[in-house]
C-alpha positions in Angstrom: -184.2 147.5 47.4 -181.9 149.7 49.0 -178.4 150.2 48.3 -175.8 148.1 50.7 -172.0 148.1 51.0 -170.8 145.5 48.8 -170.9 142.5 51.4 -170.0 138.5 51.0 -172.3 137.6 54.0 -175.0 136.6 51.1 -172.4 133.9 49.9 -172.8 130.0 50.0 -171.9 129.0 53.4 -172.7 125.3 54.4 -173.4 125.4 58.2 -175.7 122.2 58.7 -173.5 119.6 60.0 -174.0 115.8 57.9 -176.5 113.7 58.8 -175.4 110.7 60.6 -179.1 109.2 60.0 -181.3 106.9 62.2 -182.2 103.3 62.5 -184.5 101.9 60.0 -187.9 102.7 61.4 -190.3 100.3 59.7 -193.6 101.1 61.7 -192.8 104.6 61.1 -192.4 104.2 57.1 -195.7 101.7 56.9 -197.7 104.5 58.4 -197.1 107.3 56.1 -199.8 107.8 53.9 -200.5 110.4 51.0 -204.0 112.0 50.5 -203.3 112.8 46.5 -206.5 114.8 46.1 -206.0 116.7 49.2 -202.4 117.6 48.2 -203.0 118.4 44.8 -205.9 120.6 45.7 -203.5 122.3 48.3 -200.6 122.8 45.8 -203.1 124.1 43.3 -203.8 127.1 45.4 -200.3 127.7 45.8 -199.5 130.2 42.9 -201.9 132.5 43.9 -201.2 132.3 47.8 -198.1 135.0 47.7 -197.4 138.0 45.3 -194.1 140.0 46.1 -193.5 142.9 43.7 -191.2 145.5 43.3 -187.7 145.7 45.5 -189.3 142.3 47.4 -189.6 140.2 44.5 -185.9 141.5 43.1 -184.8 140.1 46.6 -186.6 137.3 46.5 -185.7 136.6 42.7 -181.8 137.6 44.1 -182.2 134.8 47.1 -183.3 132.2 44.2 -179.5 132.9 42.6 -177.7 132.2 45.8 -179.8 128.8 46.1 -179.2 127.2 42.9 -177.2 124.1 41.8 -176.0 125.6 38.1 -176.1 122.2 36.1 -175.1 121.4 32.5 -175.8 117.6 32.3 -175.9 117.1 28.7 -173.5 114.6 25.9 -172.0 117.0 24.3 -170.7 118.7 27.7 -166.9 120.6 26.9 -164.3 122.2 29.2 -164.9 125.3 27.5 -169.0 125.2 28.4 -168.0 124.1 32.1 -165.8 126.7 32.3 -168.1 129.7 30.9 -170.7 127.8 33.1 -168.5 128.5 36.2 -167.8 132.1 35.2 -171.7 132.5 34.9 -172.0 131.1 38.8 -169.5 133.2 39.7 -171.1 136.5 38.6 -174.5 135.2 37.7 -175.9 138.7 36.8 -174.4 141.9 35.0 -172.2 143.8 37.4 -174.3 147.0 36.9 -177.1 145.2 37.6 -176.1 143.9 40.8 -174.3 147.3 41.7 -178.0 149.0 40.9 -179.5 146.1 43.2 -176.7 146.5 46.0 -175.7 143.0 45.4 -172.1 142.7 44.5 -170.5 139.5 45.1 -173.7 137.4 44.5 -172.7 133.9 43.6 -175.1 130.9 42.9 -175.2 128.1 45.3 -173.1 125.3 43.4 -172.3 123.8 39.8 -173.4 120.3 39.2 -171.6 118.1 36.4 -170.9 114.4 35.4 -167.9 113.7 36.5 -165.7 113.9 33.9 -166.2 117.7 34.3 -165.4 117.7 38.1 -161.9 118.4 37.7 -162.6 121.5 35.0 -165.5 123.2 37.1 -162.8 122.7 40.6 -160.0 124.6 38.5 -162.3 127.1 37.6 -164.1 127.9 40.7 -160.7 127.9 42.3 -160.9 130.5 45.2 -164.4 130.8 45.4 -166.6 129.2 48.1 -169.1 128.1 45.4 -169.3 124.1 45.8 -169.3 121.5 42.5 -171.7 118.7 42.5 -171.1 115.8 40.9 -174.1 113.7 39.6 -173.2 110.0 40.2 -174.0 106.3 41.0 -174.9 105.3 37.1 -177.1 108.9 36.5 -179.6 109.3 35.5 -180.8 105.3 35.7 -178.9 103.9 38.4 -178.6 101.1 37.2 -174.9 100.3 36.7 -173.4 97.2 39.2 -173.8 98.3 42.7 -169.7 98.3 43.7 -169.4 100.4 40.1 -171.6 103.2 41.9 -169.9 103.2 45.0 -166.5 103.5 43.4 -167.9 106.2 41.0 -168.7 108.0 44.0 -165.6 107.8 45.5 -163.5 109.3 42.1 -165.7 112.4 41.9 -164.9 113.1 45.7 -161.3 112.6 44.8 -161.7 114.8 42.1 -162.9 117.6 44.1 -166.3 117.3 44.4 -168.2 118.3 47.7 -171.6 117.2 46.6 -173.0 113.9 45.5 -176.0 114.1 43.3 -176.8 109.9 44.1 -180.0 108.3 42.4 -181.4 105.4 44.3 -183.0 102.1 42.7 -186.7 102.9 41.5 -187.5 99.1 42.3 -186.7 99.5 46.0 -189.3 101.7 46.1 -192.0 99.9 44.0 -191.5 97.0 45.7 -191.5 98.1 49.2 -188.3 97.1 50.1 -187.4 99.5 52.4 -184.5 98.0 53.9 -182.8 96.9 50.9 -183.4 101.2 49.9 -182.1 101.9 53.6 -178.8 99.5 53.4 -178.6 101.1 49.4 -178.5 105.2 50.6 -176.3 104.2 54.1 -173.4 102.6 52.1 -173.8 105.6 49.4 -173.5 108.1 52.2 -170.6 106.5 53.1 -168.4 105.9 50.1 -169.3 110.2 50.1 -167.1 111.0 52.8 -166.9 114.5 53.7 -169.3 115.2 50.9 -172.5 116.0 51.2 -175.2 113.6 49.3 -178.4 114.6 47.7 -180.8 111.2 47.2 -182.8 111.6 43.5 -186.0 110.0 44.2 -186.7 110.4 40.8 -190.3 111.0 41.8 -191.8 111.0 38.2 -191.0 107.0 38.6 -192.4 105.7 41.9 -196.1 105.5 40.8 -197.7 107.7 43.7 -197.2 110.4 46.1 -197.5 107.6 49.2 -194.3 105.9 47.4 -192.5 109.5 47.1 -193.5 110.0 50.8 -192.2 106.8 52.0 -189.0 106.7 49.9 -188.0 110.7 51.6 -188.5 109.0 54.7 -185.9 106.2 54.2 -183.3 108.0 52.6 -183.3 110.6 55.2 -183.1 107.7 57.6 -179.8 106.5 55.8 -178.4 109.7 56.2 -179.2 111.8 53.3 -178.2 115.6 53.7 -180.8 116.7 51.0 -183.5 114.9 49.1 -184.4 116.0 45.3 -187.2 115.2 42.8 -185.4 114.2 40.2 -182.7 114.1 37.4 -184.3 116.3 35.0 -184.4 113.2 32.4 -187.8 111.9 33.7 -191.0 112.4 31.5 -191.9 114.2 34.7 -189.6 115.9 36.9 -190.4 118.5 39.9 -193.8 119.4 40.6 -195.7 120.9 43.2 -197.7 118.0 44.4 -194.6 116.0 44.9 -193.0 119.3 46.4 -195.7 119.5 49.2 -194.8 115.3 49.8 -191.4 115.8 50.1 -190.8 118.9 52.2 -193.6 117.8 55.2 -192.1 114.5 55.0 -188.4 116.8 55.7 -190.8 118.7 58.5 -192.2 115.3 60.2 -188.8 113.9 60.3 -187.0 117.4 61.6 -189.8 117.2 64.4 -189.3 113.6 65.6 -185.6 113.1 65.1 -184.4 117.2 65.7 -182.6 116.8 62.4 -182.8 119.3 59.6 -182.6 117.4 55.8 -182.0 119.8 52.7 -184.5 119.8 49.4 -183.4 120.2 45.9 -186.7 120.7 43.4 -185.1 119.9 39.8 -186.3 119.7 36.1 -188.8 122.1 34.8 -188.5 125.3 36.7 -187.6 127.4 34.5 -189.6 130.9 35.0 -188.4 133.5 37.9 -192.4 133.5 38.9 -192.0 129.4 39.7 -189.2 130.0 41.5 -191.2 132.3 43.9 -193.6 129.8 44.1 -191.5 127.2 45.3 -189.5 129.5 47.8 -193.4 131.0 49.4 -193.9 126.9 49.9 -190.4 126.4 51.4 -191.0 129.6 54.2 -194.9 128.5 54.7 -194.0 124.7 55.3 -190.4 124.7 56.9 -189.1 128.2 58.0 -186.6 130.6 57.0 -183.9 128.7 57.7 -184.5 126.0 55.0 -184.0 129.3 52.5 -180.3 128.8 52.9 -178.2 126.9 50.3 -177.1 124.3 52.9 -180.8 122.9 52.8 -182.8 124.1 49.8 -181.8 124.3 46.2 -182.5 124.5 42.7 -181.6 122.4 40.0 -181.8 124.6 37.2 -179.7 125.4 34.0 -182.5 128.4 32.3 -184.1 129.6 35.4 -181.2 131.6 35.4 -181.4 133.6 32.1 -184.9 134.5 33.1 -184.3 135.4 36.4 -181.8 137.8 34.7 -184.2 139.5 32.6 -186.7 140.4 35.6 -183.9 141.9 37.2 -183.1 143.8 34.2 -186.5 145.2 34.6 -186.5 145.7 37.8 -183.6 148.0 37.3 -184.3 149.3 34.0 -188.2 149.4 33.4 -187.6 147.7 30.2 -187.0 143.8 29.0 -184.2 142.2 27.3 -183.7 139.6 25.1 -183.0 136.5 26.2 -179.7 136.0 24.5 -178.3 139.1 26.3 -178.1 136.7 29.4 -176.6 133.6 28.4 -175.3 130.9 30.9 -173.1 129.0 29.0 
């Protein structure tokens, strides 16, 4: 990779406008089907369809930094890990090792917190451009009283935050009842505002790739501005089946409607190679400009550290431990 003047052009920048959605499209929703053997065959071959090495794969491995939502969802969250959390997204990578890489001012794509953090990561990413996500409407279950979601929404955008992380109702989905998921995600997308909302299908839940098909298609309907896999507390989170579902589902509805819906993979990736993978899918399926943080990221809290250490090596010829690059 060549050397660059330090620039901030690589920065998070949302340019996609919000999605004011479409009619509820009921023949359109009943139609889409899901050929599970013929998806997981295709997204078996995946891992072995692209190899970047050297100065590619440290830009590629450098591009997976800029697009990721830096999350610490866990009980025993404290302002003090929020905060070392939002020093980490602001420099995510040891400043020699970016100067080496010609990558000063590399940032990741956002922070993503419950909401009782909101406030702390705002104060600390204070004159940054580097957005916090709030996870909301009764995460991970969703299963809270409907007007308690709403108005949970509406604190963490009072708070600061300028991304909702909303989960949708697994039974809507199960059951076929698309316009009760429809009405669900529209009024969602409203109490959000100005912020952008990201709709957890929590995929690992909905019984088959059809339903994961289906459900993408009715929450970008309603509006959506990205759809994701998952909290990260499923038994099974972000895969590459589901992946393939979800993105050509993003690439029917861009070509029939001219409307461009963001992807968020999250839980489980947590190897630099994966994160190749998933990027080689996202520029095969929808195009270079989905590999921008307003319409593809990663939910990740160790992808990170590992990312980290093949830069390291990249630079250095040698490996580190993984303590050398903590995140939090």
């Amino acid at each position: 990779m060549q050397t660059t003047t330090p620039t901030q052009t690589h920065l998070p920048q949302v340019q996609e406008p919000r999605k004011d959605g479409i009619p509820l499209d009921l023949s359109w929703v009943r139609s889409v089907q899901a050929n599970t053997s013929a998806i997981e065959r295709r997204a078996a071959t995946l891992p072995g369809r692209r190899s970047v090495k050297k100065d590619y794969q440290a830009a590629w491995l450098c591009k997976a930094i800029s697009l990721m939502d830096l999350t610490t969802l866990s009980g025993d969250d404290t302002e003090g890990r929020v905060r070392r959390l939002c020093a980490k997204a602001r420099q995510p990578v040891r400043a020699d090792l970016l100067d080496a890489l010609g990558m000063q001012g590399l940032t990741t794509g956002a922070i993503c917190v419950y909401h009782d953090m909101v406030p702390t990561a705002v104060d600390a990413l204070r004159g940054t451009q580097i957005p916090v996500a709030a996870v909301s409407t009764g995460f991970p279950a969703g299963l809270s009283p409907f007007h308690l979601r709403l108005a949970e929404i509406g604190e963490s955008v009072a708070a600061g935050a300028e991304e909702i992380d909303i989960v949708i109702t697994r039974r809507h989905v199960l059951q076929g009842n698309w316009q009760a998921l429809y009405d669900e995600m529209a009024q969602m997308r409203a109490a959000c505002g100005s912020a952008h909302v990201k709709a957890i299908l929590a995929t690992g839940e909905l019984g088959s790739l059809r339903n994961v098909a289906r459900a993408s298609l009715v929450c970008m309907m309603a509006g959506a501005d990205f759809i994701k896999t998952s909290t990260g507390k499923e038994g099974v989170n972000a895969t590459l089946p589901v992946t393939l579902t979800m993105i050509r589902a993003i690439r029917d509805y861009h070509t029939r409607t001219g409307l461009r819906v963001g992807y968020k993979p999250a839980g489980g990736i947590s190897k630099a190679k994966d994160a190749l993978v998933y990027l080689s899918m996202i520029k095969d399926e929808l195009g270079d400009r989905w590999l921008q943080p307003d319409l593809f990221r990663f939910g990740a809290s160790s992808l990170l550290g590992d990312i980290e250490r093949q830069l390291e090596h990249h630079v250095t010829g040698g490996y580190s431990a993984g303590w050398r690059h903590a995140i939090g």
